[in-house]
C-alpha positions in Angstrom: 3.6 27.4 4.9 0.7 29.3 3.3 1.7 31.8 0.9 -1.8 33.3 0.8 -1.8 34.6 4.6 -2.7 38.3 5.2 0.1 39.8 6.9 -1.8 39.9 10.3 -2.5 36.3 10.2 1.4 35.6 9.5 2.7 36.9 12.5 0.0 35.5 14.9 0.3 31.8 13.5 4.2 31.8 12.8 5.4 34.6 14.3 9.3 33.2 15.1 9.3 33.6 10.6 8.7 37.2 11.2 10.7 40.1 11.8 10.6 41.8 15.3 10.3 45.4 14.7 10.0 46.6 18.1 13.8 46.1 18.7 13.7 49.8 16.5 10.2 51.2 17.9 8.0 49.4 20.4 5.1 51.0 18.2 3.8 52.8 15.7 3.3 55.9 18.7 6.9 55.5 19.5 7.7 55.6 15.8 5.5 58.9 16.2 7.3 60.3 18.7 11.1 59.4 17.2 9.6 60.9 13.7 8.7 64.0 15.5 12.1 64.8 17.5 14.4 64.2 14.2 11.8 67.2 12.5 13.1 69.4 15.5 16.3 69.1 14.2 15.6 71.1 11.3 16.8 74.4 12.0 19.5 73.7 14.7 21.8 73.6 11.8 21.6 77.8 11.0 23.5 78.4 13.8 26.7 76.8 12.1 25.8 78.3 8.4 29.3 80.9 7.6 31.2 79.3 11.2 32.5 76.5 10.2 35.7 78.1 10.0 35.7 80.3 13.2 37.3 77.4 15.4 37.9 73.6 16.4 35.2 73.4 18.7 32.3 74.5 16.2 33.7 72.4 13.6 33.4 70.0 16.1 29.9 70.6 17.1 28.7 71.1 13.6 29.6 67.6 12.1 28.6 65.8 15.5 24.9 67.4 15.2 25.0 66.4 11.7 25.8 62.8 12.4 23.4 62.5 15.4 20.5 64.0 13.0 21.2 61.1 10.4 21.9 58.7 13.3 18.5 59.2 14.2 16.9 59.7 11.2 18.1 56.2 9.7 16.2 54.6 12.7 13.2 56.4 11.3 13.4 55.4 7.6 14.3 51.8 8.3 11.4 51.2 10.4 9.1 52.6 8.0 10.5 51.1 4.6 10.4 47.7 6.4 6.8 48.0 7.7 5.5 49.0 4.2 7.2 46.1 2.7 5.6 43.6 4.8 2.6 44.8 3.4 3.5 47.1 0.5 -1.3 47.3 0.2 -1.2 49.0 3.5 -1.5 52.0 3.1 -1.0 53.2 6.6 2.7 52.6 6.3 3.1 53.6 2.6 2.4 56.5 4.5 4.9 56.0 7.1 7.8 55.9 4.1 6.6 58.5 2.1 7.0 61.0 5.1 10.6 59.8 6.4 11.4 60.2 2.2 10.2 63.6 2.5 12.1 64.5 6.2 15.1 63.1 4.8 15.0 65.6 1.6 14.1 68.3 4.0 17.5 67.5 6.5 19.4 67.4 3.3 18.3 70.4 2.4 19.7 72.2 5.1 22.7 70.6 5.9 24.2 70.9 2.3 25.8 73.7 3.0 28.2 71.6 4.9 30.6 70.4 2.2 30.9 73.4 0.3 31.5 75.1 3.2 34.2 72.6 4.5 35.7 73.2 1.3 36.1 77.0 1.7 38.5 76.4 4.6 42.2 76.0 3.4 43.6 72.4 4.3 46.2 73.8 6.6 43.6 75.2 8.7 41.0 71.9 9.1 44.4 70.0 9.7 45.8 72.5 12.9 42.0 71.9 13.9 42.0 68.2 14.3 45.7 68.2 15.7 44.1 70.7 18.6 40.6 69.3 18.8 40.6 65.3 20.3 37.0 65.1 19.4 38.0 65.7 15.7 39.7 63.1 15.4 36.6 61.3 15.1 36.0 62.6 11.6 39.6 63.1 10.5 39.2 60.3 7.9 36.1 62.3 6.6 38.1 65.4 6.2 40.8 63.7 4.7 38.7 62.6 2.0 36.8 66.0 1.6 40.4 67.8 1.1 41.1 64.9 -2.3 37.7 66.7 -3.6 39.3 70.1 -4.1 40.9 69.8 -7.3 37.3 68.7 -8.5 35.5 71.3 -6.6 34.4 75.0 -8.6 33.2 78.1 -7.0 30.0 77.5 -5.7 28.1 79.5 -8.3 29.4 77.1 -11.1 28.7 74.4 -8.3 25.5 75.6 -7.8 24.9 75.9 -11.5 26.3 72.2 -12.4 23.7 70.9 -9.4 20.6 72.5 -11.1 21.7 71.1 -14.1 21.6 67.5 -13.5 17.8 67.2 -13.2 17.8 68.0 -16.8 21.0 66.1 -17.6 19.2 63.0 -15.9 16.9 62.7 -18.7 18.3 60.0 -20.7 18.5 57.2 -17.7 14.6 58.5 -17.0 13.5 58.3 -20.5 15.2 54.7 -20.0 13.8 53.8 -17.2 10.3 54.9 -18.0 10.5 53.1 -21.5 11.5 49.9 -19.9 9.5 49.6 -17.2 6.2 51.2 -18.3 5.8 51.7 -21.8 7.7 48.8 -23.7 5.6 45.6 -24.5 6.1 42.0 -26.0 4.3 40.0 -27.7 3.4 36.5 -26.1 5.5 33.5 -26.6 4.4 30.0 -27.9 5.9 26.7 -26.9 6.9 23.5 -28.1 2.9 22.6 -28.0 1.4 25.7 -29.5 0.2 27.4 -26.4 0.9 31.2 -25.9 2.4 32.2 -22.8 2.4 36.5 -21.8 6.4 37.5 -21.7 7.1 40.2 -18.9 10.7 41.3 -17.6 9.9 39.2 -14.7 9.2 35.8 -16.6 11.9 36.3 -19.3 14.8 34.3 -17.6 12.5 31.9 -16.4 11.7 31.1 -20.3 15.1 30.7 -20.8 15.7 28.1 -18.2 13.2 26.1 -19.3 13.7 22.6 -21.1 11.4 23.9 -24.0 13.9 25.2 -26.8 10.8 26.7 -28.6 9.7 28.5 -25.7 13.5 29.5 -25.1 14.0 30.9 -28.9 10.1 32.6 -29.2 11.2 34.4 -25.4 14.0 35.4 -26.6 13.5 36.7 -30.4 10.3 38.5 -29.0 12.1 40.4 -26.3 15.2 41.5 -28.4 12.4 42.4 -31.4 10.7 44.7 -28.9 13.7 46.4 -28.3 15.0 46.0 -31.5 12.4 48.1 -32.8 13.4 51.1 -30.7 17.5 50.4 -31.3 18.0 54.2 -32.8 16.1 55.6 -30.2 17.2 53.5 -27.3 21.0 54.5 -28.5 20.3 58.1 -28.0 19.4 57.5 -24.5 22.2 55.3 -23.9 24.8 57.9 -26.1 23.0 61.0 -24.0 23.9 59.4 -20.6 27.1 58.7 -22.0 28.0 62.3 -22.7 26.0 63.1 -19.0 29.1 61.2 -17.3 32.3 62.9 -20.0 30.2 66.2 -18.8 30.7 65.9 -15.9 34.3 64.2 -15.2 35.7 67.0 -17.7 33.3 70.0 -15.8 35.1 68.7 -12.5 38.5 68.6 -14.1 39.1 64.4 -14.7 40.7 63.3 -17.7 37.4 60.8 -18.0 34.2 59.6 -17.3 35.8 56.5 -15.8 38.6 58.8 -13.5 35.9 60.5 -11.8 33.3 57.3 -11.2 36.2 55.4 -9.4 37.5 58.4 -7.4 34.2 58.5 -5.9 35.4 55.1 -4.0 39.0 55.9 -4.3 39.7 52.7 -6.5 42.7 53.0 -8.9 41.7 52.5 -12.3 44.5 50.0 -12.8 41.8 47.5 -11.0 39.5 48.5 -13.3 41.9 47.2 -16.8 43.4 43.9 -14.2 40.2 43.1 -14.3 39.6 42.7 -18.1 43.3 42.0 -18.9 43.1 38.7 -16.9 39.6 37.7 -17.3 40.6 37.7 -21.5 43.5 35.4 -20.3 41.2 33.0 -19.2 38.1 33.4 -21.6 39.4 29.6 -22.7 38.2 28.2 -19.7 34.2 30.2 -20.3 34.6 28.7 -24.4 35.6 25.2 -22.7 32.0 25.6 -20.8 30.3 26.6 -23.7 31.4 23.8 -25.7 30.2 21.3 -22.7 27.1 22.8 -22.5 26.7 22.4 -26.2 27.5 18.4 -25.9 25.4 17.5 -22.6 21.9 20.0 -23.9 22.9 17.9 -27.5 22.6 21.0 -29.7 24.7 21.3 -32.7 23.5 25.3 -33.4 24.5 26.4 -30.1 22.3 29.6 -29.3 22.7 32.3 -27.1 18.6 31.4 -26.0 20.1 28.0 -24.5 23.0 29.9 -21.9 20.2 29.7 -19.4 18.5 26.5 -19.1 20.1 23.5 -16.6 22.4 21.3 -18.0 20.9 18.9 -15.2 17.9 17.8 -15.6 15.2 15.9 -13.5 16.9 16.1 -10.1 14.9 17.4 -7.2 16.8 19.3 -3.8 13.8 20.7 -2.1 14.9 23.2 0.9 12.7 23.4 3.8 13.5 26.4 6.1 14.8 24.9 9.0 16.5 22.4 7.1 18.0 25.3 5.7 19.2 27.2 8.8 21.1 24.0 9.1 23.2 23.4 5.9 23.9 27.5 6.3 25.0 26.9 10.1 27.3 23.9 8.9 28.3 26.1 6.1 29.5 29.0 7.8 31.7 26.6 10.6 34.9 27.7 9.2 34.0 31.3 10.1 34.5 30.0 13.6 32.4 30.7 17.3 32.7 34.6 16.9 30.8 34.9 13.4 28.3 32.0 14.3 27.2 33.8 17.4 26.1 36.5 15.3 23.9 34.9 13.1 22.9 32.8 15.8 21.9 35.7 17.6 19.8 36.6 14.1 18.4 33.3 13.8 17.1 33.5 17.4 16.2 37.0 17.8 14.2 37.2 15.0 16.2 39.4 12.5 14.6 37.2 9.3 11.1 37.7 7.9 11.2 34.5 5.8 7.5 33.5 3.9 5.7 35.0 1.6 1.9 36.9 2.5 -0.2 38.7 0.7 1.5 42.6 -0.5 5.0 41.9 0.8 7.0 43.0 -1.6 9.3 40.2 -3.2 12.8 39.4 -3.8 15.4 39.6 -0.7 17.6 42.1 1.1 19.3 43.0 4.4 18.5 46.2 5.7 19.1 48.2 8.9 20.8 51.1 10.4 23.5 52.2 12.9 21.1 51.9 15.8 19.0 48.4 15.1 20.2 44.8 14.2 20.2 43.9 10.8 17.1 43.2 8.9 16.6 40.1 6.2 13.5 40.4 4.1 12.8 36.3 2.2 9.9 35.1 0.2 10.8 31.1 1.3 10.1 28.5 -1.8 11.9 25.7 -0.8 14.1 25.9 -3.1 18.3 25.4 -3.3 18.4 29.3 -4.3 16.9 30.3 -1.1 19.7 29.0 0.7 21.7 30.8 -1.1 19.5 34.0 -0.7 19.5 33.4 3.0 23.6 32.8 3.5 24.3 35.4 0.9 22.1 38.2 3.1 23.5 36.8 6.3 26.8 37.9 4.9 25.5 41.8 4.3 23.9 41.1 7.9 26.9 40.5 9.5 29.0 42.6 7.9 26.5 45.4 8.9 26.5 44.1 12.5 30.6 43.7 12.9 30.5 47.5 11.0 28.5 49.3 13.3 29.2 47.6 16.5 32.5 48.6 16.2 32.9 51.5 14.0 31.4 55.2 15.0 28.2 56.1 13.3 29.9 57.6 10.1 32.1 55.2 9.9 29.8 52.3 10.1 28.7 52.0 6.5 30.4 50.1 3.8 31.8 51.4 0.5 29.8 49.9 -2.4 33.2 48.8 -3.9 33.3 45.9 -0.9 29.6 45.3 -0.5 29.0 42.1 -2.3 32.3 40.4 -0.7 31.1 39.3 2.8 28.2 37.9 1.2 29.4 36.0 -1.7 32.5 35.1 0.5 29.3 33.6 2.5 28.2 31.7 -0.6 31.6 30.4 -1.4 31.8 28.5 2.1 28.6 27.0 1.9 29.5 25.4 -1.8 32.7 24.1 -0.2 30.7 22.7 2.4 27.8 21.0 0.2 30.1 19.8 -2.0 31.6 17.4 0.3 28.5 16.5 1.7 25.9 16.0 -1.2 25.5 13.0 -3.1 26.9 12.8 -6.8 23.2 13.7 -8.6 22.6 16.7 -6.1 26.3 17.8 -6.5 26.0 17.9 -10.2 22.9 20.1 -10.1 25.1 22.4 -7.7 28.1 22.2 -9.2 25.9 23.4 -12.7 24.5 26.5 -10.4 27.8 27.1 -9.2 29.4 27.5 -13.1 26.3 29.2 -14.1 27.1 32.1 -10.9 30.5 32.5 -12.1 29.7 32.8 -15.9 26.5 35.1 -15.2 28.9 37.5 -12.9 32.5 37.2 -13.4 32.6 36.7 -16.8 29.4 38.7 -18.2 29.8 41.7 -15.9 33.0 42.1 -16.9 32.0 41.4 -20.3 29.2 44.7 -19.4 32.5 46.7 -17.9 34.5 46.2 -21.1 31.4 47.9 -23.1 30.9 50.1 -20.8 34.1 51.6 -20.6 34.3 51.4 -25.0 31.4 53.4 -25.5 32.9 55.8 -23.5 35.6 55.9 -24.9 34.4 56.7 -28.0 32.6 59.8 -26.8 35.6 60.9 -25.5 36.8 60.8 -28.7 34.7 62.7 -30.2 33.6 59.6 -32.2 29.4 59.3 -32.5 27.7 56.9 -31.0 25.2 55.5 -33.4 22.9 52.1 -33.0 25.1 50.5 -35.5 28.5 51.2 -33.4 26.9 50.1 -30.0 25.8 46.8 -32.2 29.0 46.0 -33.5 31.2 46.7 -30.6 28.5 44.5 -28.4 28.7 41.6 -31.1 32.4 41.9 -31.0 33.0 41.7 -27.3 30.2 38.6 -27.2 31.6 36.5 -29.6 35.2 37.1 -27.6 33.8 36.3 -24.9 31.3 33.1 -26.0 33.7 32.2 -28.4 32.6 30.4 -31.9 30.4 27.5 -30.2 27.8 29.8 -29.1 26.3 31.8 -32.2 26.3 35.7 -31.8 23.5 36.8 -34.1 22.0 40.0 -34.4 19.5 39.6 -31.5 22.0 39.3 -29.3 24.2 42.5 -30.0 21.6 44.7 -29.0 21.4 43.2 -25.7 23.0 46.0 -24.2 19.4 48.2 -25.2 18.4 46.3 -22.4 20.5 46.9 -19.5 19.5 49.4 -17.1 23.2 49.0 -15.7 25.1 50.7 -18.2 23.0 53.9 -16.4 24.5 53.7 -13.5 28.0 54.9 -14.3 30.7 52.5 -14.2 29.0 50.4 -11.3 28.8 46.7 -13.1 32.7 46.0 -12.7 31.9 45.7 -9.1 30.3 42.7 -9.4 33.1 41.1 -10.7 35.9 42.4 -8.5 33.2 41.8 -5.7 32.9 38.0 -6.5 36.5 37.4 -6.7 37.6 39.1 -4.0 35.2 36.7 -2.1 36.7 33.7 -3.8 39.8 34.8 -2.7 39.0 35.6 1.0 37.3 31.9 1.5 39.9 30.2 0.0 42.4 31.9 2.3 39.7 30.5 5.1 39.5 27.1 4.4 43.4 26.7 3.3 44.3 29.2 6.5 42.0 28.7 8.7 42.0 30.8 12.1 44.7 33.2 11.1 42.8 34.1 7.6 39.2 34.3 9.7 40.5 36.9 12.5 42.0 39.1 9.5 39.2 38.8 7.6 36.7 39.8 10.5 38.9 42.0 12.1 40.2 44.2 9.5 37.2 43.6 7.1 34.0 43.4 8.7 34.7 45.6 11.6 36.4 48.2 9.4 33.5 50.1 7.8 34.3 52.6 5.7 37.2 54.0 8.2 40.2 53.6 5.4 39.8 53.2 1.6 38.1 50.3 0.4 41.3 49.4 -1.7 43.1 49.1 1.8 40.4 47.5 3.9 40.7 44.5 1.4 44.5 44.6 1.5 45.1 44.4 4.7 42.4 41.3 5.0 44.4 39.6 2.5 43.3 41.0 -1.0 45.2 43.0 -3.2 42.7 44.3 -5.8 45.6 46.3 -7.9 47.1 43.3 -9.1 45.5 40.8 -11.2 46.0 37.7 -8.2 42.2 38.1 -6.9 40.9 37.7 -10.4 43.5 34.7 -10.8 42.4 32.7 -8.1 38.7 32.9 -8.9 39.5 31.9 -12.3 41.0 28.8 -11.1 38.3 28.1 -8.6 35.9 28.0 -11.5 38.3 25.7 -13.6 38.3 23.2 -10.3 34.6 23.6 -10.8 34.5 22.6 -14.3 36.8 20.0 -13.9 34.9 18.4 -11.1 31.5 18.9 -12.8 33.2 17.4 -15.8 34.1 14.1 -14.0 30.9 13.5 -12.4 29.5 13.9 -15.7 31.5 10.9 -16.9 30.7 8.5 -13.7 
């Protein structure tokens, strides 16, 4: 398949590799049309601004109007953000999204009154409405999470003061962010022959998976001297958004920074220390890895430069398309005839834009909204990642499909805390699968990307939690947070982690300059508790079988976000308060080890 197709030519020559759009607007008119009835909407929301509280029924009315006007506006968005990134050079439909970006800031505008206003009616009131009111038992859930805000909610003038404020207070992850992706540059690297190749974020990893140790080492001191250069500087932005978060958990009455980023998905932060406590317990099992890696790459000096590249080498698994579609279908049997039909129904109905043309936009998601089928956005290279691209966002897809089929509109989402499981749980079946059906050379190249998946996000990420969490600690301390600290404390949690076969040097403990992450406020230990959860939920499928598949799609994937994420996962099978989920995927990576260990010696 070309990769050098306009997007025009793409869909008349392969058109079953494209996305159908017209299940969400038949055209670019109807899109029209649809974009003009959600902008009537603004407006119809005065007549419920200081009622809220007058009685059930305008309650009622209030939060329906407000879900139908996001119902349809989602439809909206989605069909314009996927248009311009089939073509992100057209600029008819760069258009399209910047418009449904701007009518969605406008409809936010004037519905947030809603929540404050919600807030001003006493608890005992909102519950005697939804005891008298059967449609407001719809949203019951909702309320019952708006009434655990109070204790964290001011008056509205120091509300209203705190939300003006955190433009300014935002400054640290924008300086960041405009520093790392605009204004920082590296010098080019040189490889084993003498040739100079130009470093980018985008072609850093790729150096370090090559076979070329001098490429690897000249990638890697050149990126962490660019950033190295700016370590005081980049420490203030870090140490600024640092005291952003404490700010703002103490302003809103949380003992910390890490209290009030959980609360926002209700997760106890006992899931949050499980995590680390029983990821140290089995940090033998990553220094075990390190030290094979070490013996088959035949390295005495172990760097942290050589993490990266294969410890197979010179075997080939190309991965045609279709030829995909069938390991993922063979894959995903265990999930049994219900789940298969819906990514059946994908396949067939064109929910996948797989090949690359000129402007799309690269990388892959799933996308959608209450009102379409899921979306899957690939750039296809034939390659064993693909697959795993493809099966991992056929695990969003579905999830999104089970979610809104049968969950109401606000209900129909997913907490971020449980986003990342249906997919990797996805993943996790198709290795099972391969495993026993690839010969011993390709099974030792996937048994190597297997390892490398759980080092790069069980054990890293919650290597990034455990610094997270320290640094803010130590602003809550009232400690400073200078470049030297954040240097230390990373070196220290890297050589715990790598253990004394991989050298921590000082390159390496300013990787955390680096990480746009650690801006996002206590968001990287889902990753881990993501991953393992997923380990944990296809084991239970394989070992289980039909039992463990209707719990998981019946009180997983249909749930939504209708009970706490915490409980969702429970009452599939996974207790994320105690350390078992972390456990099992632990041991599933020493099987992995083991068995990558004894094909090594056959």
């Amino acid at each position: 398949m070309s990769q050098q197709l306009t997007r025009e030519e793409q869909e008349k020559k392969y058109p079953k590799y494209t996305w159908d759009l017209t299940t969400i607007f038949e055209s670019d008119e109807a899109w029209e049309e649809a974009f003009k009835t959600v902008e009537k909407y603004i407006g119809q929301e005065e007549k419920f601004k200081g009622h809220l509280g007058d009685d059930a029924e305008t309650l009622y009315q209030a939060l329906l109007l407000e879900d139908e006007v996001e119902t349809e506006l989602e439809a909206v968005y989605v069909y314009a953000h996927l248009k311009q990134d089939q073509d992100t050079a057209n600029d008819k439909y760069t258009g399209f999204e910047a418009r449904a970006h701007q009518l969605a800031i406008k409809l936010s505008s004037a519905w947030s009154f809603l929540v404050p206003e919600l807030l001003q009616i006493d608890e005992e009131t909102l519950q005697s409405f939804v005891k008298s009111h059967e449609g407001l038992k719809r949203f019951e859930f909702d309320l019952e999470l708006l009434n655990k805000q109070r204790p964290h909610v001011l008056d509205a003038d120091k509300e209203k003061l705190l939300t003006e404020a955190q433009d300014a207070l935002s400054t640290p992850g924008n300086v960041f962010s405009m520093f790392d992706n605009a204004d920082l540059q590296f010098e080019d690297v040189t490889d084993k022959d003498g040739q100079k190749h130009p470093l980018t974020q985008g072609t850093f990893i790729k150096y370090l998976e090559s076979d070329d140790r001098v490429l690897r080492e000249s990638a890697y001191r050149n990126v962490y001297k660019a950033y190295g250069a700016y370590n005081n500087t980049l420490s203030a932005t870090l140490a600024g958004e640092v005291k952003k978060h404490v700010f703002n958990a103490r302003s809103h009455n949380y003992k910390t920074a890490r209290e009030k980023a959980l609360s926002n998905n209700h997760i106890p932060e006992a899931v949050y220390d499980n995590l680390v406590k029983t990821v140290h317990q089995y940090l033998p099992l990553l220094h075990r890895y390190t030290k094979l890696r070490q013996e088959l790459l035949g390295i005495d000096d172990l760097k942290m430069y050589d993490m990266y590249t294969p410890m197979v080498k010179d075997i080939k698994f190309e991965m045609p398309y279709d030829e995909a579609v069938e390991w993922m279908l063979k894959g995903l049997e265990p999930m049994g005839e219900t789940y298969l039909n819906v990514v059946k129904e994908g396949l067939e109905n064109r929910w996948v834009d797989v090949y690359e043309n000129k402007g799309k936009r690269s990388g892959g998601y799933s996308s959608g909204a209450h009102k379409t089928n899921p979306f899957i956005l690939l750039n296809w290279s034939e390659t064993v990642s693909d697959l795993y691209t493809l099966v991992h966002e056929f695990g969003h897809s579905a999830h999104s499909y089970f979610s809104r089929k049968y969950q109401p509109s606000n209900y129909s989402d997913y907490s971020i805390f449980v986003a990342e499981v249906a997919s990797t749980c996805n993943e996790a079946l198709l290795s099972h699968y391969m495993d026993q059906h690839l010969d011993d050379k390709r099974r030792l190249l996937l048994l190597n990307q297997e390892l490398e998946r759980f080092r790069a996000t069980l054990f890293r990420q919650t290597m990034f939690a455990e610094f997270e969490h320290k640094i803010h600690q130590i602003e809550e301390a009232g400690e400073p947070l200078t470049a030297n600290r954040m240097n230390e404390e990373y070196a220290k949690l890297n050589r715990l982690y790598f253990g004394d076969t991989v050298e921590t040097d000082e390159n390496i403990s300013k990787e955390w300059s680096r990480i746009p992450h650690f801006y996002m406020n206590y968001y990287v230990y889902q990753y881990a508790t993501g991953y393992s959860a997923a380990q944990s939920l296809s084991h239970q499928i394989l070992t289980e079988g039909k039992p463990a598949v209707e719990r998981y799609i019946n009180e997983f994937l249909k749930k939504g976000s209708s009970n706490y994420p915490i409980e969702i996962l429970k009452n599939a099978g996974v207790d994320m308060t105690t350390p078992q989920p972390i456990v099992d995927a632990c041991k599933v990576f020493e099987q992995k080890l083991d068995a990558f260990e004894k094909l090594m010696k056959a």
